[in-house]
N, C-alpha and C positions, 0 to 999 in steps of 0.2 A: 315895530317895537325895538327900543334898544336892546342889544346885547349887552348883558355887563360881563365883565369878570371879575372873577368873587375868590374870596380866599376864605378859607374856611380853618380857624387856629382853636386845638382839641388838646387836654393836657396827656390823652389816652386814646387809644383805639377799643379797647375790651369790650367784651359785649355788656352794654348796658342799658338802662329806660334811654338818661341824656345822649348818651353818642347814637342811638337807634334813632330818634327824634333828628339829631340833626345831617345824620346819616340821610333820610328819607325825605329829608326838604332839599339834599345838595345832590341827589338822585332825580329829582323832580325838576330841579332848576335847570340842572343839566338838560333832561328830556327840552326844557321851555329852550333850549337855544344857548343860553348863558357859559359860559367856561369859568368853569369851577376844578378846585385844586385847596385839597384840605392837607394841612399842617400836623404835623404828630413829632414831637420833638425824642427822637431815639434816647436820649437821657430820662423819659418819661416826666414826672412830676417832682425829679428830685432838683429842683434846682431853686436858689434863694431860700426859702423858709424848710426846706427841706437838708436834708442831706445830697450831695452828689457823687450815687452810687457806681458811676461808669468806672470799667467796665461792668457792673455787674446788673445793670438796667438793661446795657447792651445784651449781653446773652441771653438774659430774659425775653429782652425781644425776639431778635432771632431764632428763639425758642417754641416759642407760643404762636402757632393760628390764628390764635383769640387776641392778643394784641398786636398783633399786623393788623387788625382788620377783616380776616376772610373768614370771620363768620357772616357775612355782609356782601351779597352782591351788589359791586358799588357800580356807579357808569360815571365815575367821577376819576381824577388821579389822586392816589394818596401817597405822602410824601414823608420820610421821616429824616429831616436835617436834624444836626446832635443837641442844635439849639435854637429858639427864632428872636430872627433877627433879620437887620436891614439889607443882609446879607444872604439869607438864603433862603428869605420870604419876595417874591414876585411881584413888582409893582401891579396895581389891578384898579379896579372902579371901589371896590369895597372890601375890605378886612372885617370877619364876624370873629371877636372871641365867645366863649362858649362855658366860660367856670369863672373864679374869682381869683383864679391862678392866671389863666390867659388873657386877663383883663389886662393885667400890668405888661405883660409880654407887649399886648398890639397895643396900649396906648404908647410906648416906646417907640412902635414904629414911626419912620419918615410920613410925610403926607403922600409921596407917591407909593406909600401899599391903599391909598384911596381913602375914601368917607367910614369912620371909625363905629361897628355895633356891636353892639354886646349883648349878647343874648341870655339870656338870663330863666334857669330854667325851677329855680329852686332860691329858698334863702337858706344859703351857705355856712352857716355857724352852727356846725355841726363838732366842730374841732375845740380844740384849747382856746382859752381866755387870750391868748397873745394873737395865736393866730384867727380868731373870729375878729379882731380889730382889724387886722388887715382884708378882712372879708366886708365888713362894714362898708372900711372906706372905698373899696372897688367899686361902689355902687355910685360912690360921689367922683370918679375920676370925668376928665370931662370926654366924653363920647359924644360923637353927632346922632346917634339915638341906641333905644338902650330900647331889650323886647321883650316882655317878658309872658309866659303862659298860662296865667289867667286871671281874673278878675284881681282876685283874694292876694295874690301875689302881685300885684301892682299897686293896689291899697296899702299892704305893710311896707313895698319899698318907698311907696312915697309917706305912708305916717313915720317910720322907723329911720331913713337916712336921709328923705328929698329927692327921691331918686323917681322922675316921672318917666313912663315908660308907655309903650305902644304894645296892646292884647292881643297872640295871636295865637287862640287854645290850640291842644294840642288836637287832632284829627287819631279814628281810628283807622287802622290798615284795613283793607279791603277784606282781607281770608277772613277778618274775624265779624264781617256783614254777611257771611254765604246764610243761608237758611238755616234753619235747624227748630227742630219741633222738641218740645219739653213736654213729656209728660205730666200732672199732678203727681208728685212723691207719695206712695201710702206705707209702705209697711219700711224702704230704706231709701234716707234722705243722705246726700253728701254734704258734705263740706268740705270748700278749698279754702286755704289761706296762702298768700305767696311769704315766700320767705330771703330773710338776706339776715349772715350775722350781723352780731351787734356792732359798732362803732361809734366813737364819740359818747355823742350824749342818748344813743338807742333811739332814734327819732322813727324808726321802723316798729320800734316797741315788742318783737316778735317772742321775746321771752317769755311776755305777760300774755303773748297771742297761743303759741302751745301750749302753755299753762290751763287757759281756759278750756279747749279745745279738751284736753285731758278730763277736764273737768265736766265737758257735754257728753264724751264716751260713758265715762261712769254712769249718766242719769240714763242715757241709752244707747244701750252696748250696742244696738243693731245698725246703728248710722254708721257711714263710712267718713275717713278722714283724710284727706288730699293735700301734698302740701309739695312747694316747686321752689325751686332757686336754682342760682349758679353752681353751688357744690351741697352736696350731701355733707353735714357735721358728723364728724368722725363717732361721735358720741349721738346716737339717734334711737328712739324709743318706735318699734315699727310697729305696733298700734294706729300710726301716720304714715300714709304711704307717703315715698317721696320721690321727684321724678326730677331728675336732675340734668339743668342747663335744656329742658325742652326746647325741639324745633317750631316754628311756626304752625305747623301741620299738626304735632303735638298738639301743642298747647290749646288750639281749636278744639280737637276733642277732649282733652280736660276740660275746658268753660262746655262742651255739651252734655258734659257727663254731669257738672257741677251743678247742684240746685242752690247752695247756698254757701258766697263767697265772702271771706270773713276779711277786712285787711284791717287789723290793729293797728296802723302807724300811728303817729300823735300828729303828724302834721306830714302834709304833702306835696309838694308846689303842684305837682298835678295829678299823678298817680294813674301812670298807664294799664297797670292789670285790674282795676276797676273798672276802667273804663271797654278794657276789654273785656271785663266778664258782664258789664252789662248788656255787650250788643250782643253777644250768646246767651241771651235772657237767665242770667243770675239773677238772684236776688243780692244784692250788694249790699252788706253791711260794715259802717267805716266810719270817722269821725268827720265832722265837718268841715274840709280842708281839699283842697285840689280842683278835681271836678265832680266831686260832691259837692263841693262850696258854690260852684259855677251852676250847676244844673240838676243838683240831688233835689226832691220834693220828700220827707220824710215819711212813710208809708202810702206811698204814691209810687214813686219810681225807687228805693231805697230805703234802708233802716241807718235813722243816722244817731250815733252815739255820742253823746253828750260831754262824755271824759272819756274817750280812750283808754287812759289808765287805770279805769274802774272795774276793776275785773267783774266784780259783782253783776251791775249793769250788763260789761256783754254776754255771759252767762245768761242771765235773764231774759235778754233780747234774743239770745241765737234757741234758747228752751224754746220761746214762743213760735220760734219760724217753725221748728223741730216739728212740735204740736199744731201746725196750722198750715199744712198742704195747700190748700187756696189761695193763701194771702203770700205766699212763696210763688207761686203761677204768677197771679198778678200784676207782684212789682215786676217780676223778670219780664213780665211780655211790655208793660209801661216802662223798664230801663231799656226795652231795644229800643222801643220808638224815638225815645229821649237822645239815643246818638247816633240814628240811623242816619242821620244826614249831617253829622261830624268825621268828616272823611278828611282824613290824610293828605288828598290830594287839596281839598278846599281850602283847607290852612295851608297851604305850600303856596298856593296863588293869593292869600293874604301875606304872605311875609315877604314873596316875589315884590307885591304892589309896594311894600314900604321901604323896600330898596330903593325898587325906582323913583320911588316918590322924594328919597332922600337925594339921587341924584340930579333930580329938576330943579329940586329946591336950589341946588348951587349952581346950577350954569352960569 
């Protein structure tokens, strides 16, 4: 099998869903043999539609663990030039960007940084009216293939810009398939919701997601309430425990603890702590979007909600799991099944095959 080399262009290192995702396929590629070598521009995301904050992007970096990258054991090299370019990007077999900022970056480059993808892990207009134009057109720039994860988000790129893409869902991490037995809930049931503040247009929806949540304690004060993110809001009502920036190890025991996991967003390209609290047998409750949209069966493996922004509804729906212990067991042991064999690794050797497939294509 070929080796390729692969260049990997990121507008950020922080810990997050998308850089973990594409962290864990250039960790993978690596292991296959491949030479890989990801891009993180030291000026971060302030450049063109942005402000250009250097030096003060710069301290930040050199500041921060979490945007170096080492919250991430990588087996890759990661590299932080002040800007990319033809200059201080590596000629290779293939250039991946990875947002709708790095889009423009690598189609810029030369043809010797290799066959052009863009991977695509979200619809990006999440920002202002000017700058969601420019997120549009990224989808239309010309790339030699364009990837995106999953069903539901290849259908809106191709109804919404033309933009045809190649499916390759996202896979869960191993820690979160080890065993774990769920008891029936009787007398106190949990509840997680993961959390992130608002931005943009709130497409996390979390504000209307504590809200309701507040709203299940009152009807029964005995349930517990679990809630995680990157930072704890300065302003937080501890009625909701919170556990903040969890490790992998965490977080497993969270979804074992969890009977029933709530995620309000309005929309999701894929929505990884779903999917992770399904293989720790949650009961998953969420709108129809991500991979609920991919492989949700609605009171089969999932409770799936209709409007997200219906407070009323999720109320309604999260009372019913409240009052019905059984039907909580059941989805959660029907959502392991449903991703028990959506591993991390299997999707890293579907995106492996579309590289190379890309570069046969040109010999």
């Amino acid at each position: 099998m070929r080796k390729m080399k692969i260049n990997l262009v990121l507008p950020g290192a922080g810990n997050c869903g998308g850089v973990r995702v594409a962290f864990e396929y250039m960790n993978a590629l690596t292991e296959y043999g491949h030479d890989v070598v990801c891009y993180v521009p030291a000026c971060g995301s302030y450049v063109e539609w942005k402000k250009i904050l250097f030096p003060k992007a710069i301290v930040r970096l050199m500041c921060s663990h979490d945007l170096q990258g080492r919250w991430f054991e990588k087996k890759f090299s990661l590299k932080f030039p002040f800007t990319i370019s033809n200059f201080t990007v590596r000629d290779a077999d293939v250039t991946i960007a990875t947002s709708w900022l790095t889009s423009y970056w690598v189609n810029r480059l030369s043809p010797q940084k290799g066959k052009k993808v863009y991977f695509i892990q979200d619809f990006e207009t999440w920002g202002s009216p000017q700058l969601n134009i420019e997120v549009l057109k990224s989808y239309r720039l010309a790339f030699d293939e364009h990837i995106s994860v999953s069903t539901a988000l290849h259908d809106r790129l191709f109804n919404e810009v033309g933009c045809e893409s190649k499916v390759v869902c996202n896979g869960v991490e191993e820690c979160f398939l080890t065993p774990v037995e769920k008891k029936i809930p009787s007398e106190s049931v949990t509840i997680g919701i993961p959390y992130r503040s608002s931005r943009g247009d709130d497409i996390k929806n979390c504000t209307l997601g504590i809200s309701v949540l507040h709203q299940i304690k009152k009807k029964y004060p005995h349930i517990e309430l679990i809630a995680f993110g990157f930072k704890k809001p300065s302003e937080w009502d501890e009625q909701i425990i919170f556990v903040e920036n969890p490790s992998r190890e965490v977080l497993v025991k969270l979804y074992a603890h969890i009977n029933i996991f709530y995620v309000p967003s309005i929309y999701e390209g894929w929505g990884l702590p779903a999917m992770e609290a399904m293989a720790q047998k949650c009961c998953v409750i969420a709108g129809d979007s991500g991979v609920i949209k991919e492989i949700g069966r609605d009171r089969i493996n999932c409770i799936i909600l209709e409007d997200p922004r219906n407070k009323n509804e999720a109320i309604n729906k999260l009372s019913e799991l409240v009052c019905n212990p059984n039907l909580v067991s059941e989805i959660g042991e029907a959502a392991r099944n449903s991703v028990s064999n959506m591993s991390t690794t299997k999707s890293a050797k579907r995106f492996e095959k579309i590289l190379m497939s890309l570069l046969q294509e040109h010999k």
